[in-house]
C-alpha positions, 0 to 999 in steps of 0.5 A: 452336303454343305455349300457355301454361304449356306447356314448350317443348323446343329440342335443340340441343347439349344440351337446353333448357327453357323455360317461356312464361309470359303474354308472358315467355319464362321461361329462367333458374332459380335455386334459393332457401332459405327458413326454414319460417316464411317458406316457409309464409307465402309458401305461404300468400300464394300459395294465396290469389291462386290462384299457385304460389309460383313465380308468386308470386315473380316478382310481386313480385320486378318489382313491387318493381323497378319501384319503383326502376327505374333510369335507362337512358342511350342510347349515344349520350349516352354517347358524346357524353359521352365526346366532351365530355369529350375537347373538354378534354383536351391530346392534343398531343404524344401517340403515338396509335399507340404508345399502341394497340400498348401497349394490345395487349399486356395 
């Protein structure tokens, strides 16, 4: 059983840590440079809502991205797209099989 906040170790080829964090399984680390000012004021911040600054961060960061969430397309509109747009185009007189070899070679 895996509680939360816990680390959770796989040893595989090389060693992995992840950390489960509510329902997210966190995987992905990156490390970001603040001036003083804005690291104090994000220390700050997340003391007062009881966060580590880590915490706080990723809150905002999705908070912010669902702001501006972008619209998904289905592949399978894609590729009715795709087959509208082919509806018009003259493949009279085209090799298909050449154009696949060609293709191949690159």
């Amino acid at each position: 059983m895996i509680l939360q906040g816990q680390a959770l170790q796989v040893v595989d080829a090389q060693q992995v840590t992840c950390y489960i964090k509510g329902n997210m399984l966190l995987t992905r680390r990156t490390n970001i440079l603040f001036s003083e000012p804005d690291y104090r004021m994000l220390k700050t911040l997340s003391e007062y809502r009881n966060q580590t600054i880590g915490e706080y961060v990723r809150q905002v960061v999705t908070t912010s991205f669902k702001k501006h969430k972008t619209k998904t397309t289905s592949t399978a509109k894609l590729f009715q797209k795709m087959r509208n747009l082919a509806k018009d185009m003259n493949t009279k007189g085209l090799n298909i099989k050449e154009l696949v070899e060609d293709g191949r070679r690159y």
